[in-house]
N, C-alpha and C positions, 0 to 999 in steps of 0.2 A: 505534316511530317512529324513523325515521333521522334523526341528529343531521347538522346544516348542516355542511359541510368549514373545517377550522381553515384558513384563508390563509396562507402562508407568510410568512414575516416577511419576508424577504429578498426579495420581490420573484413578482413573475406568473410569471417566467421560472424560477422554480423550484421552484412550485409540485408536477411529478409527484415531483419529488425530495423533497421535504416529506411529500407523502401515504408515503413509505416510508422514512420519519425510523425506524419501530419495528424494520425490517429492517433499519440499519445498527446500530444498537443496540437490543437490547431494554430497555435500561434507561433509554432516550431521558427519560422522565416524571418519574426521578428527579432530573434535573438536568444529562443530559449538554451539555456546551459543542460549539457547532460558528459557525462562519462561512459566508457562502458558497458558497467553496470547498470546503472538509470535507464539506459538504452534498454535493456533486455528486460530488465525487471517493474519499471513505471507502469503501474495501469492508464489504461487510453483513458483520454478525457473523458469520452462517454460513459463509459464504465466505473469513472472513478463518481462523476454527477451521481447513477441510479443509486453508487450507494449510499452517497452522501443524502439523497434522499430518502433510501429504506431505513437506514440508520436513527433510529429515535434518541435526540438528545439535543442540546445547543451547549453544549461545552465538552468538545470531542478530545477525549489525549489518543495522539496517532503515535501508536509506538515506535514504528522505523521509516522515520520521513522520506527518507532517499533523497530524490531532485524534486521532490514537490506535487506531485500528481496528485494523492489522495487529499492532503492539506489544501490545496489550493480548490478542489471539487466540493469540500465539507464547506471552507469561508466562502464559495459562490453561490453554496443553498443557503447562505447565512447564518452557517454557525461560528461560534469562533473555535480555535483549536491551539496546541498545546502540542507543537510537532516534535518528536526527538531520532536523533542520529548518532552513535557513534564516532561518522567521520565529517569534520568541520567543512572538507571540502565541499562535500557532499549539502550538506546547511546552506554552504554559501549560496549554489546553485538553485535548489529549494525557493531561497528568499528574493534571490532575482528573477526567477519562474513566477514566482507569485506576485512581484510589483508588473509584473511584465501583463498581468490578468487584473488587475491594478486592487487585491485583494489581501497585498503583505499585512496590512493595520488589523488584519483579523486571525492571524496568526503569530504566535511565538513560537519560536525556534530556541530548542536546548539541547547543548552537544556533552554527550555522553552514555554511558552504557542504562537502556531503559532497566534493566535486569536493578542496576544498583540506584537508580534515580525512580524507580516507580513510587515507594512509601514517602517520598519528602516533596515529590510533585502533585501526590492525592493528599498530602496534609495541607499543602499552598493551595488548592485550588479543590472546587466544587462540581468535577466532574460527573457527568449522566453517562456519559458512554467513553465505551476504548476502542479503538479501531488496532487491528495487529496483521500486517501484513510482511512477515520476518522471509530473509531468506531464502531459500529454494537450494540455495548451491550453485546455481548457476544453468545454463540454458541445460543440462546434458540429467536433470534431474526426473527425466521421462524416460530414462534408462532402468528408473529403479521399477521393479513391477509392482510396490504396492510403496505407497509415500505413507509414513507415521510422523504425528507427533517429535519423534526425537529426530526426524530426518532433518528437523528445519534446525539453522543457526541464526539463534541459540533455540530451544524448544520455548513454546510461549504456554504450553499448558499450566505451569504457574501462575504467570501472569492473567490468566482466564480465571484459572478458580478463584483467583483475589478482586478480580472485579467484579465476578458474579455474587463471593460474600459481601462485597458493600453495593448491592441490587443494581450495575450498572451495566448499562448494556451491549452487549461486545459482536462486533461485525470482526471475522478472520478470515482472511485471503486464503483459497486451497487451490492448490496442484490438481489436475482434469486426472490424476491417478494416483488422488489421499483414498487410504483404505476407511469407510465407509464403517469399519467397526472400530477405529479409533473417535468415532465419535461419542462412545457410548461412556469413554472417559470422563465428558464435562458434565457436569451437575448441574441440571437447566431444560429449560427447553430448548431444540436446534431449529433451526430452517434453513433447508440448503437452496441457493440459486445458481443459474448456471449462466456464464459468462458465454457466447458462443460469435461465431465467423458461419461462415457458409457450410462449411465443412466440417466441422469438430465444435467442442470443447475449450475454450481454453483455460478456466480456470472455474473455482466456484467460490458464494463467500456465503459461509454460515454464518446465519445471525441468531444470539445467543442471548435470552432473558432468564431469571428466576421464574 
C-alpha cells in the first residue's frame, strides 16, 4: 500500500521541494533543521559532495552557508571551512545539521554580512579557495529569461575578482538560465558543470582559477 504524501509544513508552494527533503540530506528524519528557504535553496547532499570534491583547497570560506549543505559536504571530504550567513537563525540550523553528520569540529560559523566581513576573515585565516553560492531570489527566478551577475543578492562578482587576485580558487553556484556571456566578466580560467535530474538541468557551478 502507498502511504498518503507528508504535506510540507511550510506551505503548498513548496510542496515538490519537501517531497526531495531526503535528497538534500539523507539524514533529513534524524532531525535536520531547515526554513523555507533552506528548503528550496540547499544543495542536495550529492551534489554538494561532487563539489566539495572538484573544488581544490583544504581551507574553503563558503560565503552564504544557509542551513549547512555545502559546509557540511566540504568537512566530509575533509576540509575544514569558514561558513558565513547573514541570518543567525539560519547558523544555528547549519551547525546542528552539521553535528547531526557529526562533522561541526570542522567547521566555523560567522554571522554576518560576507560583503563587509570578507577582508578581515582573509587576513585571520589562510584561505586556498572560496566557495559562493548567493541568492537566487527565490524559486520564481526561472521567470527571468537570462540570469546576470546583478540578478543575484547581493552580486558576488566582487567577491570573485578578489579571490582570484589573491590566486584562490573559487567554485560559484549558477542558475540552469545564467547567461553564458556574463561569464566572460571574471578574469581566470572557467569550467562549467551541470548539475542534472532526469529531466533538465538544475543548476551549474563554475569553477574558477588564475
Amino acid at each position: 500500500m502507498t502511504l498518503p504524501l507528508q504535506n510540507s509544513p511550510f506551505g503548498a508552494g513548496t510542496q515538490k521541494y519537501w517531497e526531495r527533503r531526503h535528497s538534500l540530506f539523507s539524514k533529513w528524519d534524524e532531525g535536520v533543521l531547515s526554513d523555507e528557504e533552506g528548503l528550496y535553496s540547499v544543495k542536495p547532499e550529492a551534489f554538494a559532495l561532487e563539489i566539495a570534491q572538484t573544488l581544490s583547497g583544504s581551507l574553503v570560506l563558503d560565503a552564504f552557508c544557509g542551513i549547512g549543505g555545502s559546509a557540511i559536504g566540504f568537512a566530509r571530504r575533509g576540509k575544514r571551512v569558514v561558513s558565513v550567513d547573514c541570518d543567525a537563525n539560519r547558523l544555528r540550523m547549519a551547525k546542528r545539521n552539521a553535528e547531526l553528520y557529526g562533522v561541526a569540529d570542522k567547521i566555523d560559523f560567522a554571522h554576518g554580512d560576507i560583503l563587509a566581513l570578507y577582508d578581515s576573515l582573509c587576513a585571520a585565516h589562510d584561505f586556498d579557495a572560496l566557495h559562493i553560492d548567493p541568492p537566487w531570489g527565490g524559486p520564481d527566478y526561472y521567470l527571468k529569461p537570462s540570469f546576470g551577475w546583478s540578478d543575484f543578492s547581493p552580486n558576488p562578482l566582487p567577491l570573485i575578482k578578489k579571490a582570484l587576485q589573491a590566486r584562490l580558487n573559487v567554485a560559484v553556484g549558477l542558475p540552469a538560465n545564467f547567461a553564458q556571456e556574463e561569464l566572460q566578466k571574471i578574469p581566470g580560467k572557467v569550467r562549467i558543470t551541470e548539475a542534472r535530474d532526469q529531466t533538465r538541468v538544475l543548476f551549474s557551478t563554475a569553477y574558477i582559477a588564475q
